[in-house]
DRENLOVEX-469836 format. One record per residue: residue number from 1; residue in three letters; x, y, z of N, C-alpha, C in turn. Coordinates in nm, 3 decimals, always signed. Layout:
<lumdos>
+-----+---------+---------+---------+---------+---------+---------+---------+---------+---------+---------+
: num : residuo :      nu :      nv :      nw :     cau :     cav :     caw :      cu :      cv :      cw :
+-----+---------+---------+---------+---------+---------+---------+---------+---------+---------+---------+
: NUM :     Ala :       X :       Y :       Z :       X :       Y :       Z :       X :       Y :       Z :
...
+-----+---------+---------+---------+---------+---------+---------+---------+---------+---------+---------+
</lumdos>
This chain:
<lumdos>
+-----+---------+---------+---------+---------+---------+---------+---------+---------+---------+---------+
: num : residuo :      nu :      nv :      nw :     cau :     cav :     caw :      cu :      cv :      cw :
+-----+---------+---------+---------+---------+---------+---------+---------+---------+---------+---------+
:   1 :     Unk : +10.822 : +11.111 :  +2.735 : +10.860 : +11.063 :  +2.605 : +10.979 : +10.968 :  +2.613 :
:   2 :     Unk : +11.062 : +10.999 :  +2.713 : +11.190 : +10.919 :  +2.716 : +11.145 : +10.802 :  +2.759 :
:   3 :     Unk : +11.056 : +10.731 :  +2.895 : +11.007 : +10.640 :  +2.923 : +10.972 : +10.524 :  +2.845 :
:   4 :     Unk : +10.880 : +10.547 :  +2.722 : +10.873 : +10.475 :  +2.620 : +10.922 : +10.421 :  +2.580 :
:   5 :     Unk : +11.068 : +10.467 :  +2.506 : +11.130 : +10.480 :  +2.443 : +11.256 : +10.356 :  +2.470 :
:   6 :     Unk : +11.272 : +10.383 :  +2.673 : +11.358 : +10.354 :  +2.708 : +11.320 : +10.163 :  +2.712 :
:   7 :     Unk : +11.182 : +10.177 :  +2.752 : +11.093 : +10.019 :  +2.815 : +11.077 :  +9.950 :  +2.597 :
:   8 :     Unk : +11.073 :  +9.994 :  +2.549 : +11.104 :  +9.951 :  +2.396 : +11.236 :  +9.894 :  +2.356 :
:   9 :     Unk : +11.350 :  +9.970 :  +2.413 : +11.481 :  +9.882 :  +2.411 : +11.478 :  +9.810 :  +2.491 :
:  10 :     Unk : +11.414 :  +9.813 :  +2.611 : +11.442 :  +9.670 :  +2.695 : +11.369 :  +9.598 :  +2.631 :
:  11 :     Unk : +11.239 :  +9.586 :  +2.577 : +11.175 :  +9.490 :  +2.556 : +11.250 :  +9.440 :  +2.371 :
:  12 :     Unk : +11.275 :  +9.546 :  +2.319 : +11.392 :  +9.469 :  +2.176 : +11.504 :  +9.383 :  +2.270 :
:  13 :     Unk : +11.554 :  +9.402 :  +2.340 : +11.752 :  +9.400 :  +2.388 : +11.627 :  +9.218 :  +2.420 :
:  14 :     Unk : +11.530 :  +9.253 :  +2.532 : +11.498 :  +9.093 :  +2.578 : +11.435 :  +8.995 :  +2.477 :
:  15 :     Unk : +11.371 :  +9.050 :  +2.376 : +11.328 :  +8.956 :  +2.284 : +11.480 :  +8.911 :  +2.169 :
:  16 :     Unk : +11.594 :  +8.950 :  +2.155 : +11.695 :  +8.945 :  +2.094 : +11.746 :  +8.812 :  +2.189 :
:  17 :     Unk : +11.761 :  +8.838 :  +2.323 : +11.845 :  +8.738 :  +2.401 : +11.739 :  +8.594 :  +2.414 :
:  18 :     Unk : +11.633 :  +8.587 :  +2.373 : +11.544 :  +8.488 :  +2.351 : +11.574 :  +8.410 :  +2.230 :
:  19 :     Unk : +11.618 :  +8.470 :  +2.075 : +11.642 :  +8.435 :  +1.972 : +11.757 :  +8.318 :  +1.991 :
:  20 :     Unk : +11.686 :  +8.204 :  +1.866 : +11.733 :  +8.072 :  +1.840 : +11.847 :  +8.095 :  +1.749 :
:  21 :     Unk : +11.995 :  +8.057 :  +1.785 : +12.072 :  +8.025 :  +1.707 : +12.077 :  +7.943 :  +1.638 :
:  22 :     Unk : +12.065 :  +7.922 :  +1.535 : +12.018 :  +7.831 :  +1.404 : +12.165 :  +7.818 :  +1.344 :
:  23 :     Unk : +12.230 :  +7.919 :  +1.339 : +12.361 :  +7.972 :  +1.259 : +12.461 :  +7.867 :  +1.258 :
:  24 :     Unk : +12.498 :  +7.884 :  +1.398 : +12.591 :  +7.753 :  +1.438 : +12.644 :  +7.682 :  +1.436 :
:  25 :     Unk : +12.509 :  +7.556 :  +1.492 : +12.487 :  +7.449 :  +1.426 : +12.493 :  +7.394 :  +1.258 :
:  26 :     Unk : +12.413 :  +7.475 :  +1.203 : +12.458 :  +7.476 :  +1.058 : +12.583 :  +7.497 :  +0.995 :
:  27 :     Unk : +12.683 :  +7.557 :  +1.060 : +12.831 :  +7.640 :  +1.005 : +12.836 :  +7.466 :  +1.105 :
:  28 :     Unk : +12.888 :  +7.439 :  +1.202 : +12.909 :  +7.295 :  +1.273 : +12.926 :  +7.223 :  +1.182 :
:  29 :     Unk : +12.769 :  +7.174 :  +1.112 : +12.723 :  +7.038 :  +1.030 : +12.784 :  +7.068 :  +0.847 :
:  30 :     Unk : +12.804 :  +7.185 :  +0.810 : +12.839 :  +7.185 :  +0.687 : +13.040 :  +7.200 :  +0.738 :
:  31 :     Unk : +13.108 :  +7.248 :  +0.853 : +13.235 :  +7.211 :  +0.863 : +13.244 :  +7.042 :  +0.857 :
:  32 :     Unk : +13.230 :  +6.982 :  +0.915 : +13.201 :  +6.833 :  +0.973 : +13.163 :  +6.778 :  +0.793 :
:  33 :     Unk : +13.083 :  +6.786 :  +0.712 : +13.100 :  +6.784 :  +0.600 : +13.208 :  +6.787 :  +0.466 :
:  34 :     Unk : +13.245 :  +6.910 :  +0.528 : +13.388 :  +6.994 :  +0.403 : +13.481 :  +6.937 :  +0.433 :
:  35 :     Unk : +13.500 :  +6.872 :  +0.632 : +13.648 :  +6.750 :  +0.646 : +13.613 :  +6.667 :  +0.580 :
:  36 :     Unk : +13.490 :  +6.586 :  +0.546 : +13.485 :  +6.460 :  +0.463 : +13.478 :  +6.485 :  +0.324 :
:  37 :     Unk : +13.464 :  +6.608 :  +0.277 : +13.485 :  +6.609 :  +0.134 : +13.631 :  +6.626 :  +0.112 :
:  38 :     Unk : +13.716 :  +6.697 :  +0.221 : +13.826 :  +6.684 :  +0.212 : +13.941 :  +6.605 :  +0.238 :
:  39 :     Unk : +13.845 :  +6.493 :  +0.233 : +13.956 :  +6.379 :  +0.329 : +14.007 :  +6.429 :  +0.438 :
:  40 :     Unk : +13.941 :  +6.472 :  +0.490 : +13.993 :  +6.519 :  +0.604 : +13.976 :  +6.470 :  +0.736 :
:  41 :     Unk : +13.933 :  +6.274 :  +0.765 : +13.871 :  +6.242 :  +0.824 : +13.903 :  +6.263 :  +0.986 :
:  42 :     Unk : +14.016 :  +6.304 :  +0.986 : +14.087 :  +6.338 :  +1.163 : +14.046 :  +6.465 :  +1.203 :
:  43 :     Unk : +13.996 :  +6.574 :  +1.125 : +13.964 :  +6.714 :  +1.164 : +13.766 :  +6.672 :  +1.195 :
:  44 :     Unk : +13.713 :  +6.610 :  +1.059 : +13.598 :  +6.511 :  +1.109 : +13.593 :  +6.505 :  +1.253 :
:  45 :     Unk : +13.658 :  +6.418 :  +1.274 : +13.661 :  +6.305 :  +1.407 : +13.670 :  +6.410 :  +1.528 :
:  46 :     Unk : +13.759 :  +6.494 :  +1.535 : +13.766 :  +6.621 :  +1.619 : +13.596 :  +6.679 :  +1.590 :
:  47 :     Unk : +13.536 :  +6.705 :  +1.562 : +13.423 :  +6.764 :  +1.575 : +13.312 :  +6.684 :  +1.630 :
:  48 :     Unk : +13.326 :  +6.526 :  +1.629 : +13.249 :  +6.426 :  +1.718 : +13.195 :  +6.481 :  +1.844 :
:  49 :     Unk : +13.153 :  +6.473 :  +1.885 : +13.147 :  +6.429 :  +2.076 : +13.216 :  +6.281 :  +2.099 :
:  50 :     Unk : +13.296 :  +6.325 :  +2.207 : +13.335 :  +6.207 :  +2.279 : +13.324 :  +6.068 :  +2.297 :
:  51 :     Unk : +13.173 :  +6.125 :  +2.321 : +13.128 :  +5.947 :  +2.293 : +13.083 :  +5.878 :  +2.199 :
:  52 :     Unk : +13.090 :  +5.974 :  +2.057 : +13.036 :  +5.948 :  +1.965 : +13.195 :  +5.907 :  +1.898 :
:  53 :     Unk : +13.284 :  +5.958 :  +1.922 : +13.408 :  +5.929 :  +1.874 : +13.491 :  +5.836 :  +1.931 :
:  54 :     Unk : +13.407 :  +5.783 :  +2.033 : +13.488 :  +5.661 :  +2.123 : +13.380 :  +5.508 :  +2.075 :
:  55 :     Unk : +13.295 :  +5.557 :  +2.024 : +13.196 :  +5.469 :  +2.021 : +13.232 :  +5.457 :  +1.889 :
:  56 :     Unk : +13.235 :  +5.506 :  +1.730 : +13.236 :  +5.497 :  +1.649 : +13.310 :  +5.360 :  +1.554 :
:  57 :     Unk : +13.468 :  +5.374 :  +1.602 : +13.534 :  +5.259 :  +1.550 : +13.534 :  +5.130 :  +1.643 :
:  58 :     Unk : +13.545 :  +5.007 :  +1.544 : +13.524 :  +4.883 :  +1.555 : +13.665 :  +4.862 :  +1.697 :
:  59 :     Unk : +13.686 :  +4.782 :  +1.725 : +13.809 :  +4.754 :  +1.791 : +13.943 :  +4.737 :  +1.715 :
:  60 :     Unk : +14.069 :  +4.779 :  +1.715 : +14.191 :  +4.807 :  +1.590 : +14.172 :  +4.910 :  +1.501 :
:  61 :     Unk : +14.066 :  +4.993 :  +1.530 : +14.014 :  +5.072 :  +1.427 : +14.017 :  +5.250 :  +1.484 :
:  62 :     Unk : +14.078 :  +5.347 :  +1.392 : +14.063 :  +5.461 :  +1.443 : +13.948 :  +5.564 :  +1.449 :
:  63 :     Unk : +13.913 :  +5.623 :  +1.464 : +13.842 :  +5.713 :  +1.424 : +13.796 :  +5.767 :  +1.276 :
:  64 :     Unk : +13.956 :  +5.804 :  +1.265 : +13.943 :  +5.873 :  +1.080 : +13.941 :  +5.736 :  +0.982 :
:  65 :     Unk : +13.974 :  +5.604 :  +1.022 : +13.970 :  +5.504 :  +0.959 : +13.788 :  +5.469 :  +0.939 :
:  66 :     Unk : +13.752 :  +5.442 :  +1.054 : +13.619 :  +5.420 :  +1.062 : +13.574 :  +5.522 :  +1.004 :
:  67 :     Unk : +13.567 :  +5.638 :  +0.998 : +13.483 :  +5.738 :  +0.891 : +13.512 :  +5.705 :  +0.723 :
:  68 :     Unk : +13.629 :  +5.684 :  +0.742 : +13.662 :  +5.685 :  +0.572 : +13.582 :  +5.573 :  +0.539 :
:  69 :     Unk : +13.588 :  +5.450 :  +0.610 : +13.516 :  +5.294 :  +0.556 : +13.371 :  +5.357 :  +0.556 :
:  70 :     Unk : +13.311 :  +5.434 :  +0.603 : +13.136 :  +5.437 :  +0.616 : +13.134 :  +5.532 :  +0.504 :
:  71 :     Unk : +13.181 :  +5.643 :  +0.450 : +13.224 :  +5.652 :  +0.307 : +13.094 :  +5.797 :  +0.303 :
:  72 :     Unk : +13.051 :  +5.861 :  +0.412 : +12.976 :  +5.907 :  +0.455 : +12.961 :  +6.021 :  +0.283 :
:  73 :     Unk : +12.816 :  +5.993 :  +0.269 : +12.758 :  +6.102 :  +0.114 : +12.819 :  +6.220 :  +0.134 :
:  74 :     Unk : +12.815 :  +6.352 :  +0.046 : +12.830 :  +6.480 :  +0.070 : +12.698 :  +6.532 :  +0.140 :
:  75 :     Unk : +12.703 :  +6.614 :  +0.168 : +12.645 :  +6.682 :  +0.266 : +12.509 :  +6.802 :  +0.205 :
:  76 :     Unk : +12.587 :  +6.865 :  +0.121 : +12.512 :  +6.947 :  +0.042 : +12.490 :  +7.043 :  +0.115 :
:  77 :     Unk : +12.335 :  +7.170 :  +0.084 : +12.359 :  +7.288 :  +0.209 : +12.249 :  +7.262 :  +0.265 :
:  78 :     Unk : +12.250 :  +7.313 :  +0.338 : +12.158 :  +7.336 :  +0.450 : +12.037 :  +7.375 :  +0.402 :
:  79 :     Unk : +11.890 :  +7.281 :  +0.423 : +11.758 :  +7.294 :  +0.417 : +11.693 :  +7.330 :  +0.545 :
:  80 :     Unk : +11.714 :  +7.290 :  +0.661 : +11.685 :  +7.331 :  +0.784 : +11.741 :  +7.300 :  +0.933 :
:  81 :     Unk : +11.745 :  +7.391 :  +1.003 : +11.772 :  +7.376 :  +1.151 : +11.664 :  +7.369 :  +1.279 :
:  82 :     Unk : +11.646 :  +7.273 :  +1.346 : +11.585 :  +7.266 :  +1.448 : +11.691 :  +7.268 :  +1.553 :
:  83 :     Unk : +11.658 :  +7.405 :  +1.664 : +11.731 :  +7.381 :  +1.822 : +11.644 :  +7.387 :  +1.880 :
:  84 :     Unk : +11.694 :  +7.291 :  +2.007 : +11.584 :  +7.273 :  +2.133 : +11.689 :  +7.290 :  +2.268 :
:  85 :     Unk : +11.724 :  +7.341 :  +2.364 : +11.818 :  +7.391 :  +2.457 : +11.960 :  +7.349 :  +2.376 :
:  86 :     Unk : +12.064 :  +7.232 :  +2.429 : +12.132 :  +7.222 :  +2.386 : +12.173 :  +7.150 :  +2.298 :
:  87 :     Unk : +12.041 :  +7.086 :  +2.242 : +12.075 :  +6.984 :  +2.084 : +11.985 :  +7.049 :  +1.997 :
:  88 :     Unk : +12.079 :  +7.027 :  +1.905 : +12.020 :  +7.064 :  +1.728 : +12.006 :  +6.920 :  +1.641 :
:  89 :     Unk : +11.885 :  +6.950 :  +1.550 : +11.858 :  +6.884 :  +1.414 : +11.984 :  +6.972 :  +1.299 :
:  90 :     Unk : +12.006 :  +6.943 :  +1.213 : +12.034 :  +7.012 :  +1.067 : +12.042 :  +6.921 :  +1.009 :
:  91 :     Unk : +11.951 :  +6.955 :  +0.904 : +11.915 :  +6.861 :  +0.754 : +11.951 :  +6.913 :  +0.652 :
:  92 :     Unk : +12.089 :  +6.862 :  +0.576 : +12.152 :  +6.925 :  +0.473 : +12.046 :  +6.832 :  +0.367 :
:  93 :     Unk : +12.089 :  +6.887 :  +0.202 : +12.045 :  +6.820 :  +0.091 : +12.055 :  +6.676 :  +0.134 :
:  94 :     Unk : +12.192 :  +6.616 :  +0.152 : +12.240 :  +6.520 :  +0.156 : +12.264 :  +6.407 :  +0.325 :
:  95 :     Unk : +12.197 :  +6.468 :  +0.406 : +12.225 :  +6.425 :  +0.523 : +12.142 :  +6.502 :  +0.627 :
:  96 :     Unk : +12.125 :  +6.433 :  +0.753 : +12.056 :  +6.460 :  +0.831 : +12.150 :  +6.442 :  +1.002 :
:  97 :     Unk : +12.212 :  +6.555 :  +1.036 : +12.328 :  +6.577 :  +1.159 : +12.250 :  +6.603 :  +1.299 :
:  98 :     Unk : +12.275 :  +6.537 :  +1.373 : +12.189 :  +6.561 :  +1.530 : +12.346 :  +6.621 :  +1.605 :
:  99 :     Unk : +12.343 :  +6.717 :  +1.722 : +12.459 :  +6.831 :  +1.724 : +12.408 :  +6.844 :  +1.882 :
: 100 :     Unk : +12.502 :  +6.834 :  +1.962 : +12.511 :  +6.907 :  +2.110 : +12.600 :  +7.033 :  +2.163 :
: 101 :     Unk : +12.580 :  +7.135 :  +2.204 : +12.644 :  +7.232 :  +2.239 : +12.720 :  +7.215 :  +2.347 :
: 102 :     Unk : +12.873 :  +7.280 :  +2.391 : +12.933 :  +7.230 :  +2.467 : +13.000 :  +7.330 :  +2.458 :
: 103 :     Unk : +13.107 :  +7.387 :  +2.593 : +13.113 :  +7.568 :  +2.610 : +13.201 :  +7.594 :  +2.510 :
: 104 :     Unk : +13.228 :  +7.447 :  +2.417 : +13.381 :  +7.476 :  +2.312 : +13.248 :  +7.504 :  +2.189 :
: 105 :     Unk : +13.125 :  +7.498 :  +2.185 : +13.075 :  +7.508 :  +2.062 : +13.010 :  +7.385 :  +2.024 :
: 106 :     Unk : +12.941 :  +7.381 :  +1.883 : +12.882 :  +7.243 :  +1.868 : +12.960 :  +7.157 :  +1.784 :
: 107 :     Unk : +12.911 :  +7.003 :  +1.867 : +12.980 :  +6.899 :  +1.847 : +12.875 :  +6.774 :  +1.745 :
: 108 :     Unk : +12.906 :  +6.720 :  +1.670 : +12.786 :  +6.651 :  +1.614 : +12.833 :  +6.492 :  +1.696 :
: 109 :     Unk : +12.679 :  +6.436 :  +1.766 : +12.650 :  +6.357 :  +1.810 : +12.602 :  +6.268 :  +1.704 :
: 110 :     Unk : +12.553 :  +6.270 :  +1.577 : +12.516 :  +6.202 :  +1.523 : +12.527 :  +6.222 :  +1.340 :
: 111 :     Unk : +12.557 :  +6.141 :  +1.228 : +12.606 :  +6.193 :  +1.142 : +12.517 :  +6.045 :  +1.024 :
: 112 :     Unk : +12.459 :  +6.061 :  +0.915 : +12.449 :  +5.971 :  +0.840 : +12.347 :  +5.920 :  +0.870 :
: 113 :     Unk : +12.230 :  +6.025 :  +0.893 : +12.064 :  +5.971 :  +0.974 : +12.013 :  +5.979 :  +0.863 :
: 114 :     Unk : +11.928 :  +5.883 :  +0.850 : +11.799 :  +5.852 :  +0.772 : +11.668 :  +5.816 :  +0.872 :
: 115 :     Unk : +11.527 :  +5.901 :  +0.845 : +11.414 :  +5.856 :  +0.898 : +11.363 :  +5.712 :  +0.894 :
: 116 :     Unk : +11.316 :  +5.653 :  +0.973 : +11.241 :  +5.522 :  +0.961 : +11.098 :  +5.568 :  +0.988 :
: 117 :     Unk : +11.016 :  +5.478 :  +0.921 : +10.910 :  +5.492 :  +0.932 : +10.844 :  +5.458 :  +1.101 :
: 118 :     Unk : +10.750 :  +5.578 :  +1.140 : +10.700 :  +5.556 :  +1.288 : +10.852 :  +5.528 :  +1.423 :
: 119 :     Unk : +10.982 :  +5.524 :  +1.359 : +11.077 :  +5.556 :  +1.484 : +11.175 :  +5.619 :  +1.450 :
: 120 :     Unk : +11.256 :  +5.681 :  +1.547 : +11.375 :  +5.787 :  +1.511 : +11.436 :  +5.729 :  +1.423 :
: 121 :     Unk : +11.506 :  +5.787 :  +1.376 : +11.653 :  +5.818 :  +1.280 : +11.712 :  +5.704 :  +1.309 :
: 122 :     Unk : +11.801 :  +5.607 :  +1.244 : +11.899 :  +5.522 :  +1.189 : +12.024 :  +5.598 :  +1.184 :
: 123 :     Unk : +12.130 :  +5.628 :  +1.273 : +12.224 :  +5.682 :  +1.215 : +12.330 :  +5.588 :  +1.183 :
: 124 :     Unk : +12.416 :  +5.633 :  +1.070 : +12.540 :  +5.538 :  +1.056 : +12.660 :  +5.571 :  +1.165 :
: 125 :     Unk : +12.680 :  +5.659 :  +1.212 : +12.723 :  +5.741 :  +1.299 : +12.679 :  +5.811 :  +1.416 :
: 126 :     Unk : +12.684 :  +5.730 :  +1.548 : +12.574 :  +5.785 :  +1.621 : +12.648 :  +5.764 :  +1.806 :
: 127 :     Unk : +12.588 :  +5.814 :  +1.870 : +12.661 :  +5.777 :  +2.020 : +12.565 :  +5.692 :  +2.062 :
+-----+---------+---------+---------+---------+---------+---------+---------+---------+---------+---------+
</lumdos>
């Protein structure tokens, strides 16, 4: 009887460590949001990736400057999350965030996507 019992928690404990964090990413893309509703464009800019934050402003131009000029919509909540290893989709009401994981947590790679017809996303904000 114990046998059963015991091969049932392994097989819960291994199907648990399989499960997609969706959570995340979403708490990520709606923070990254609440800095731009809060003017908060330097706490923003901290949540970039690197190269998305080195890439972003024009030349003379900062980071939180270049966010404020692109004037980025609100965000709204969260309609859905797609993860695939270490990048995420999240599609708020208002926006569409592409997100890479990194051992500090997720970073949004991409911010201010709109679909095109037959090719990826347009972002205004993008690496």
């Amino acid at each position: 009887m114990r046998i059963p019992i015991v091969v049932l928690a392994a097989v819960a404990l291994a199907a648990a460590g399989c499960a997609v964090d969706t959570v995340s990413p979403a708490r990520a893309a709606e923070r990254f949001h609440a800095a731009l509703g809060a003017h908060r464009e330097d706490a923003a800019c901290a949540m970039l990736t690197r190269r998305t934050a080195e890439k972003l402003p024009d030349p003379g131009q900062s980071c939180p400057e270049a966010l404020r000029e692109l004037g980025l919509g609100p965000g709204g909540r969260v309609t859905e999350v797609s993860v695939w290893g270490e990048d995420a989709q999240v599609r708020l009401a208002g926006d569409t965030l592409f997100l890479h994981r990194y051992s500090d947590g997720w970073r949004v790679k991409a911010a201010g996507c709109e679909p095109v017809r037959d090719m990826p996303y347009e972002c205004e904000v993008d690496d």
